[in-house]
Chimera marker file (.cmm) of the C-alpha trace (Angstrom):
<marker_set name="trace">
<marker id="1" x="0.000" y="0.000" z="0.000" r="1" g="1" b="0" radius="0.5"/>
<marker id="2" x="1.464" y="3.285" z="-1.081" r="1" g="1" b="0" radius="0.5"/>
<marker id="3" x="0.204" y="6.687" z="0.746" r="1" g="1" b="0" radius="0.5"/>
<marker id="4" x="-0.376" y="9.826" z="-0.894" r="1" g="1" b="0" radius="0.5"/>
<marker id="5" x="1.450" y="13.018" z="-0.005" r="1" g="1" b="0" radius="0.5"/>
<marker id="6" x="-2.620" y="14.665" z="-0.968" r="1" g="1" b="0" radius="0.5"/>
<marker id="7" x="-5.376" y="15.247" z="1.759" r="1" g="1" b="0" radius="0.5"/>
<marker id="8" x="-9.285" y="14.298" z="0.454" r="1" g="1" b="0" radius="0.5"/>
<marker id="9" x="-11.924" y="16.518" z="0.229" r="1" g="1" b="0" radius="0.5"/>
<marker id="10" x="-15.296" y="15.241" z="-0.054" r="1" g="1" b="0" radius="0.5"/>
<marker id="11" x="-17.869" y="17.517" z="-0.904" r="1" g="1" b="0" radius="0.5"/>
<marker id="12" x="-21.231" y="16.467" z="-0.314" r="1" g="1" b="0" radius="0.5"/>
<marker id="13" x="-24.475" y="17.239" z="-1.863" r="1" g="1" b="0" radius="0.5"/>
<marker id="14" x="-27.410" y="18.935" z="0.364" r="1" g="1" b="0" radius="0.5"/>
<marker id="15" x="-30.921" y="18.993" z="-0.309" r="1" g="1" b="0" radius="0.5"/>
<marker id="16" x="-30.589" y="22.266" z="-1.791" r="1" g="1" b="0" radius="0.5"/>
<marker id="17" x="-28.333" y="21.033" z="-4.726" r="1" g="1" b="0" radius="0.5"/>
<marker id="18" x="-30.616" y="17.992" z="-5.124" r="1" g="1" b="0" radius="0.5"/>
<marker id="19" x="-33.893" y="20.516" z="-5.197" r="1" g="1" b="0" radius="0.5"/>
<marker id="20" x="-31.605" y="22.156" z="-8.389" r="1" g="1" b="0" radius="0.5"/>
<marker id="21" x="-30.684" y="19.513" z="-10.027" r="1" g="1" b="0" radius="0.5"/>
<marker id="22" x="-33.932" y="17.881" z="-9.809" r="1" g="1" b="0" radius="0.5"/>
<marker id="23" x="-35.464" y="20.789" z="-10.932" r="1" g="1" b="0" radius="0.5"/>
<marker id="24" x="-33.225" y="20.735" z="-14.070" r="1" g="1" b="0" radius="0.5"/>
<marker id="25" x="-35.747" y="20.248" z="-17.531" r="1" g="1" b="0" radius="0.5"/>
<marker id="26" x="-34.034" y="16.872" z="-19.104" r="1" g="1" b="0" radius="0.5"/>
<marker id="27" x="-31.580" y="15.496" z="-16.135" r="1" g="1" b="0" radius="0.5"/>
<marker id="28" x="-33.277" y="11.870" z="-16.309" r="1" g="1" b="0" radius="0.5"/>
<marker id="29" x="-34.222" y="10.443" z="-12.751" r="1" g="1" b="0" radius="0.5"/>
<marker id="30" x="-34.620" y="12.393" z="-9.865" r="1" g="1" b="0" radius="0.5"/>
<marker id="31" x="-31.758" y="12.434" z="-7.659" r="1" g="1" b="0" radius="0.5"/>
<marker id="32" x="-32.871" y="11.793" z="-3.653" r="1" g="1" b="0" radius="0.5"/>
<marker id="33" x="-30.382" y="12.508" z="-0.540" r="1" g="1" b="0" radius="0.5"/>
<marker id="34" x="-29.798" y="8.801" z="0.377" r="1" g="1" b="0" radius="0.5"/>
<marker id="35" x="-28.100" y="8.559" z="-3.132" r="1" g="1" b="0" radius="0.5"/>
<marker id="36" x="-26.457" y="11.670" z="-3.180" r="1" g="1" b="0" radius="0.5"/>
<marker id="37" x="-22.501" y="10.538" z="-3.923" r="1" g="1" b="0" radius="0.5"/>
<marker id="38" x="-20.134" y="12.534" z="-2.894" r="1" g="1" b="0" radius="0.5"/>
<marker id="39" x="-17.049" y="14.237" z="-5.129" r="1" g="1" b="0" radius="0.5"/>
<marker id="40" x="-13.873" y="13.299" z="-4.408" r="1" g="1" b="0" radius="0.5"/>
<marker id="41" x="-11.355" y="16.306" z="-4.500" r="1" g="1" b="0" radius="0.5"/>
<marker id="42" x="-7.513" y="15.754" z="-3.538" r="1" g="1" b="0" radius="0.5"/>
<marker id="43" x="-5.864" y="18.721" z="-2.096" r="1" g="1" b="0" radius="0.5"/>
<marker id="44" x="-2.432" y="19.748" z="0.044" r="1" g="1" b="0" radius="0.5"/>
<marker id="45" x="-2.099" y="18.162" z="3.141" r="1" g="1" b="0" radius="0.5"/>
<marker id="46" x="-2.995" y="20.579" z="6.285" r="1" g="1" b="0" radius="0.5"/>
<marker id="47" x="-2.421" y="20.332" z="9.876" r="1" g="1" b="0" radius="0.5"/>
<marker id="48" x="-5.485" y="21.674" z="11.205" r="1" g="1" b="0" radius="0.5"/>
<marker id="49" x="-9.157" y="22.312" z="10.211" r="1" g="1" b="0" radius="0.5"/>
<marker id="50" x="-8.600" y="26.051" z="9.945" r="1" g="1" b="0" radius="0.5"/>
<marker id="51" x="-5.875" y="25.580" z="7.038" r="1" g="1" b="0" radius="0.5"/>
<marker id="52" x="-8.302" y="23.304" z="5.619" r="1" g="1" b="0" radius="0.5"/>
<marker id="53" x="-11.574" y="25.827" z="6.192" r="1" g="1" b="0" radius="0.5"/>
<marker id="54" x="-8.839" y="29.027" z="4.765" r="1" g="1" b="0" radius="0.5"/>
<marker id="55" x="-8.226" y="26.543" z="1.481" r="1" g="1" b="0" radius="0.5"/>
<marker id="56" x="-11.998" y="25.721" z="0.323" r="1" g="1" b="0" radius="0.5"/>
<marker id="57" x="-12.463" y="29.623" z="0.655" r="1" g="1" b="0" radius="0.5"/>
<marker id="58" x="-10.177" y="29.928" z="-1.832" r="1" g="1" b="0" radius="0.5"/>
<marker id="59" x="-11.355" y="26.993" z="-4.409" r="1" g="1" b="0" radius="0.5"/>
<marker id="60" x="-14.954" y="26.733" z="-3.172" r="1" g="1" b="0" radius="0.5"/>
<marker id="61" x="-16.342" y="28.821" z="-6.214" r="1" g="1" b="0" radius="0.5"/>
<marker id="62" x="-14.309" y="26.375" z="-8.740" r="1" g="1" b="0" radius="0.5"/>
<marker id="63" x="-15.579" y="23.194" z="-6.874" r="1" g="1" b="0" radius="0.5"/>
<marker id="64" x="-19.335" y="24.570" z="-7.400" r="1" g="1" b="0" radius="0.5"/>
<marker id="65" x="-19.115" y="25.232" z="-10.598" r="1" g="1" b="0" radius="0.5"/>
<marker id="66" x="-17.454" y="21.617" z="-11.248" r="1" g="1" b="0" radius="0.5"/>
<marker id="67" x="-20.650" y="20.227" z="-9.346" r="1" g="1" b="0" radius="0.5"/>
<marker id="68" x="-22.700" y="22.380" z="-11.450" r="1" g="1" b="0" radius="0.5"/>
<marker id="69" x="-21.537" y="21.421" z="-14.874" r="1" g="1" b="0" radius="0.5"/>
<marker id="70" x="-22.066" y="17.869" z="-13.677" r="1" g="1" b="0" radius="0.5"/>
<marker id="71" x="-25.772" y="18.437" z="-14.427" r="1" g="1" b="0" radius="0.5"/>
<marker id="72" x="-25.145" y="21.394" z="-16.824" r="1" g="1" b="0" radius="0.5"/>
<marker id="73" x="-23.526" y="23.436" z="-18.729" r="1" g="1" b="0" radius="0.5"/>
<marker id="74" x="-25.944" y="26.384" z="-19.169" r="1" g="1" b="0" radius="0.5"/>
<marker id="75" x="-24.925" y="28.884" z="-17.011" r="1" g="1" b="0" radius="0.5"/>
<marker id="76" x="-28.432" y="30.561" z="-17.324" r="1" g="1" b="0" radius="0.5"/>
<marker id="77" x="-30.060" y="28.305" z="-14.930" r="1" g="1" b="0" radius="0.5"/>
<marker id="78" x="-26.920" y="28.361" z="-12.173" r="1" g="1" b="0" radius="0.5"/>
<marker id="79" x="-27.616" y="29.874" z="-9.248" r="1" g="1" b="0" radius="0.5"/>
<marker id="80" x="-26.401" y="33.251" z="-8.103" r="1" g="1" b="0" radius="0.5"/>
<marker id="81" x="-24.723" y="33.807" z="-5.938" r="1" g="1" b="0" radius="0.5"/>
<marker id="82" x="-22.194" y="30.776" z="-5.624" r="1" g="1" b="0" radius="0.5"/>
<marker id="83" x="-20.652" y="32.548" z="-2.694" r="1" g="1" b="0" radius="0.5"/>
<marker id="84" x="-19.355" y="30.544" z="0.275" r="1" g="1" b="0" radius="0.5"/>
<marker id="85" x="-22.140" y="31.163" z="2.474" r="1" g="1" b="0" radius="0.5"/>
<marker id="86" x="-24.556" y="28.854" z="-0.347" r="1" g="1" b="0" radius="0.5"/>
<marker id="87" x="-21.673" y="26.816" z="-1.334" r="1" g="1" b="0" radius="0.5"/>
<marker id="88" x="-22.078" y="25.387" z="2.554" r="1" g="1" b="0" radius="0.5"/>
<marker id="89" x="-25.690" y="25.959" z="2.323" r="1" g="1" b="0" radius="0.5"/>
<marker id="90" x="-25.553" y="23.400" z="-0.739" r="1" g="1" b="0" radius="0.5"/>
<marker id="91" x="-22.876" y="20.667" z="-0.103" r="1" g="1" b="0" radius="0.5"/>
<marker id="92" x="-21.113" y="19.734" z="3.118" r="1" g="1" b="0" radius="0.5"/>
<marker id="93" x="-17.494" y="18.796" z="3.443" r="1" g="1" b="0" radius="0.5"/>
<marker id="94" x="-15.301" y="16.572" z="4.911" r="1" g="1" b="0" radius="0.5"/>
<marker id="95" x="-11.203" y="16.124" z="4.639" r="1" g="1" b="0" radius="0.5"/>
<marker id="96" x="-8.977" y="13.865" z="5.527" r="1" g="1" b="0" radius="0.5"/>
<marker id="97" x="-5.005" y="14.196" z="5.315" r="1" g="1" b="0" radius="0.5"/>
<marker id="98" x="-4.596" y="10.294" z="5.015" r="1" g="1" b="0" radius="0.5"/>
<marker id="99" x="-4.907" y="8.861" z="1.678" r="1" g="1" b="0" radius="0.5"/>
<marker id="100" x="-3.780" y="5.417" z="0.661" r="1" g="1" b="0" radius="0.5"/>
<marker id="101" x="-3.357" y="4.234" z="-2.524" r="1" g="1" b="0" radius="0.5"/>
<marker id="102" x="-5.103" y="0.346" z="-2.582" r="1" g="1" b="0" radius="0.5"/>
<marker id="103" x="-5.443" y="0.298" z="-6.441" r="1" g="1" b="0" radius="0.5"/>
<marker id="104" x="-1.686" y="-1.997" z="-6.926" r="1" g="1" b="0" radius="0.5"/>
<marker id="105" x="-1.540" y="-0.498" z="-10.033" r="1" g="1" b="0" radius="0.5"/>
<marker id="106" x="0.384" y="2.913" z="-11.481" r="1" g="1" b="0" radius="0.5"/>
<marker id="107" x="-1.372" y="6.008" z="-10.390" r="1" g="1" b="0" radius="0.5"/>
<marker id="108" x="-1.967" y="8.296" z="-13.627" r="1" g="1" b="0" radius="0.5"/>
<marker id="109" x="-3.561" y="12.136" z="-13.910" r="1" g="1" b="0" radius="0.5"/>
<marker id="110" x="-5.019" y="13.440" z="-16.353" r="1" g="1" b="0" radius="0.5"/>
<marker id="111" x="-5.549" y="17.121" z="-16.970" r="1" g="1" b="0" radius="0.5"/>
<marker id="112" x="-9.185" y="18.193" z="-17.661" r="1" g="1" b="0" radius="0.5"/>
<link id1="1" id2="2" r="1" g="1" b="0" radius="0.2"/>
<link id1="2" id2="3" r="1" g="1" b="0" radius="0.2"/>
<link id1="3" id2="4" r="1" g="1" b="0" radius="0.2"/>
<link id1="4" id2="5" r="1" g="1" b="0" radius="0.2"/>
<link id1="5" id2="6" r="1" g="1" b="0" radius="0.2"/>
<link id1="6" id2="7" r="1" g="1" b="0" radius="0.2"/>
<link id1="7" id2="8" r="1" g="1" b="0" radius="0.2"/>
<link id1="8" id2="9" r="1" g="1" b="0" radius="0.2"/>
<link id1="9" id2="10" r="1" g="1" b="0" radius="0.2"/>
<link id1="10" id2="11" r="1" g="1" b="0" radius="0.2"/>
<link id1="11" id2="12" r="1" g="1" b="0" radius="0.2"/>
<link id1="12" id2="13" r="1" g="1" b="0" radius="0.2"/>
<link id1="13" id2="14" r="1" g="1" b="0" radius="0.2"/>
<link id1="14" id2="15" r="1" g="1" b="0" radius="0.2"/>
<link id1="15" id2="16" r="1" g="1" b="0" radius="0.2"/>
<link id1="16" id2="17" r="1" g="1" b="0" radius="0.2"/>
<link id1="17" id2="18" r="1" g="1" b="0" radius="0.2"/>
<link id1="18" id2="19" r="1" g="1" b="0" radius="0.2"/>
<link id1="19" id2="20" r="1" g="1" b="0" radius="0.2"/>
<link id1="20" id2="21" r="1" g="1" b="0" radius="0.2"/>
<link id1="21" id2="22" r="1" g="1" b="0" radius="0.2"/>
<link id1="22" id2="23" r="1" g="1" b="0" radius="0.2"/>
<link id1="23" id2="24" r="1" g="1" b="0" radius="0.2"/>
<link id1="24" id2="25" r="1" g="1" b="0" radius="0.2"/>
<link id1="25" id2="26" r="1" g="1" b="0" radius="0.2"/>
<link id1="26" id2="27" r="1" g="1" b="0" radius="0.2"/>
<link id1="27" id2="28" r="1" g="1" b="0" radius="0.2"/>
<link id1="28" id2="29" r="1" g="1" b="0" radius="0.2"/>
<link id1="29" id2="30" r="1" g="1" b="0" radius="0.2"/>
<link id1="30" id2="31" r="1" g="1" b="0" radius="0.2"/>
<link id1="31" id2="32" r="1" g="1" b="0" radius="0.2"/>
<link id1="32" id2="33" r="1" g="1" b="0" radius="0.2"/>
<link id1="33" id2="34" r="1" g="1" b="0" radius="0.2"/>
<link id1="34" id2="35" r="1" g="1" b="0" radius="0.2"/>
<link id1="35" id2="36" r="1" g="1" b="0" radius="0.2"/>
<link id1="36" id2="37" r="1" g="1" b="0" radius="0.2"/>
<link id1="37" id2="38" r="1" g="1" b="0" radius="0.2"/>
<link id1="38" id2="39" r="1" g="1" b="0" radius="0.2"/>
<link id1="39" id2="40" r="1" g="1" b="0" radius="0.2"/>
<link id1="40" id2="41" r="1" g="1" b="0" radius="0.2"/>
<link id1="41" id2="42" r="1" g="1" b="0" radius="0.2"/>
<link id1="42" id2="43" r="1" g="1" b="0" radius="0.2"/>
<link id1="43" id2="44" r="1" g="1" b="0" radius="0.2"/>
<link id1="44" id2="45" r="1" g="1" b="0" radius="0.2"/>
<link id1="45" id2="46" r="1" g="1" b="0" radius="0.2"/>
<link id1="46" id2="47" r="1" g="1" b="0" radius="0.2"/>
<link id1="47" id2="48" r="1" g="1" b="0" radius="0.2"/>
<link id1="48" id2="49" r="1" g="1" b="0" radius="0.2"/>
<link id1="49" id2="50" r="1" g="1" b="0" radius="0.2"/>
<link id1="50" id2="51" r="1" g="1" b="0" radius="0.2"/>
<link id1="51" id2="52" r="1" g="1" b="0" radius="0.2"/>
<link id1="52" id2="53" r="1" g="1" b="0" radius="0.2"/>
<link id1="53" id2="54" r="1" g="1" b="0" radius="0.2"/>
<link id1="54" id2="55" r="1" g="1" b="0" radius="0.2"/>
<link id1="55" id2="56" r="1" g="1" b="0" radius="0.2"/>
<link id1="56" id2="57" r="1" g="1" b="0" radius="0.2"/>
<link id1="57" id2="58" r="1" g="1" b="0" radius="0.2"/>
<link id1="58" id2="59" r="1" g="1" b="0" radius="0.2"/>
<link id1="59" id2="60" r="1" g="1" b="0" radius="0.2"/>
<link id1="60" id2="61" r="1" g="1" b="0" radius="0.2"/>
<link id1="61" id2="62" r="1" g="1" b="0" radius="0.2"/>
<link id1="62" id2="63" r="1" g="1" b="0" radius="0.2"/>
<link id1="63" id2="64" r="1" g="1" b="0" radius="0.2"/>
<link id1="64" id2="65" r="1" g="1" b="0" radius="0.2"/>
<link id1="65" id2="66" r="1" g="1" b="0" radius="0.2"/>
<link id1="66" id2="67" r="1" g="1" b="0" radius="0.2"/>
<link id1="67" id2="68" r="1" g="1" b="0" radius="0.2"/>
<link id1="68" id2="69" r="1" g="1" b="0" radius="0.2"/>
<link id1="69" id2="70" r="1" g="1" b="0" radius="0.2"/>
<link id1="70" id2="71" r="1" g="1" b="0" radius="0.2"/>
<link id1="71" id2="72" r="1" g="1" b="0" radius="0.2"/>
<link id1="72" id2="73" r="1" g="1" b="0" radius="0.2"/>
<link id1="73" id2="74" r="1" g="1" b="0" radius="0.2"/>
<link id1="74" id2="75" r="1" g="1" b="0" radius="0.2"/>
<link id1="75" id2="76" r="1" g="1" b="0" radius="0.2"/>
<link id1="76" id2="77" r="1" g="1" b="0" radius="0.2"/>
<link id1="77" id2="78" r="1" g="1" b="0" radius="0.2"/>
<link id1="78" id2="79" r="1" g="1" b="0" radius="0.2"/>
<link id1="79" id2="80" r="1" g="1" b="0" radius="0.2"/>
<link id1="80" id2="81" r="1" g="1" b="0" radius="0.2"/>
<link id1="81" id2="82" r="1" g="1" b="0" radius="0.2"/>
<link id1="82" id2="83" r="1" g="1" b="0" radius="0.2"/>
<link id1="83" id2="84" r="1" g="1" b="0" radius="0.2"/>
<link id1="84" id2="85" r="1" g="1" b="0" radius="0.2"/>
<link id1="85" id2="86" r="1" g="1" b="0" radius="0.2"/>
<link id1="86" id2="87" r="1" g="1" b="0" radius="0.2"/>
<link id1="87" id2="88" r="1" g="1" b="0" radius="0.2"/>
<link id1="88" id2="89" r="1" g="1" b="0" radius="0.2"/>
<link id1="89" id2="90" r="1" g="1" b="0" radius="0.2"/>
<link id1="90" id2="91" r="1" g="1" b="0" radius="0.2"/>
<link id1="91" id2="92" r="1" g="1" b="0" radius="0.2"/>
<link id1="92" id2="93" r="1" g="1" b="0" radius="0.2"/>
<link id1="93" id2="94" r="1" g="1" b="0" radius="0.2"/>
<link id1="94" id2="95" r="1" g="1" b="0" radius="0.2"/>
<link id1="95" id2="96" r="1" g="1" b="0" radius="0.2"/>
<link id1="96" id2="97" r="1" g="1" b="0" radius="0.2"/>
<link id1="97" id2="98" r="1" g="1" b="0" radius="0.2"/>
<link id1="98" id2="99" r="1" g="1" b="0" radius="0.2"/>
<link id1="99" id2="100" r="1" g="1" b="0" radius="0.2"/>
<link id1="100" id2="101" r="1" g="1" b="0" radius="0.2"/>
<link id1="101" id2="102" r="1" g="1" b="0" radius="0.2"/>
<link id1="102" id2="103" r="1" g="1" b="0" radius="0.2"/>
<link id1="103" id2="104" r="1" g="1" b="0" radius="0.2"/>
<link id1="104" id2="105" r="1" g="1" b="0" radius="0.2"/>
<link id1="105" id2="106" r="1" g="1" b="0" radius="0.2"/>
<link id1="106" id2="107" r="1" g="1" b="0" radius="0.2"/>
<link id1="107" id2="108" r="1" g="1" b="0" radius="0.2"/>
<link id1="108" id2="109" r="1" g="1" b="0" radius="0.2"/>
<link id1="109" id2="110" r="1" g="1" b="0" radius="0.2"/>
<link id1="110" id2="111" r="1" g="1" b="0" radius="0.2"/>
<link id1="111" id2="112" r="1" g="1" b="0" radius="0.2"/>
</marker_set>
């Protein structure tokens, strides 16, 4: 098992985000809170919760737009604002600075 020198970010979707992108005209089946998967995000490693609350300030607008664009790309019907306030009032999040690598095979990235 190898370990990661990344923390994990998982950003989790509220009902808020559900009532949007359930609300969406052609998104297929609605999408209920028991299902509601959570993104995966890998980010520096930080030794305390504040470092880790100080760094989604700074990438919280990019991460709601990624969830966003998930369901669609027409900015028309994404809401405004995507401050931090409803970024939290849309998605929880959790971190971790532990990640291990279980996969026994080379890890590879891919730029999107």
């Amino acid at each position: 098992m190898d370990v990661v020198n990344r923390g994990l970010l998982l950003v989790v979707p509220r009902q808020p985000y559900l009532d949007w992108a359930n609300g969406l005209e052609h998104h297929g089946p609605d999408f209920h809170l028991d299902e509601g998967m959570p993104a995966a995000y890998l980010i520096p490693q930080f030794g305390t919760l504040e470092e880790v609350d100080e760094f989604v300030e700074g990438v919280h607008g990019s991460i709601f737009e990624e969830e966003l664009v998930a369901w669609t790309e027409d900015r028309e019907v994404w809401p405004e604002p995507r401050d931090l306030e409803r970024f939290y009032e849309w998605f929880s999040v959790e971190y971790t600075d532990l990640v291990a690598d279980l996969a026994g095979e080379p890890l590879r990235v891919e730029s999107v």
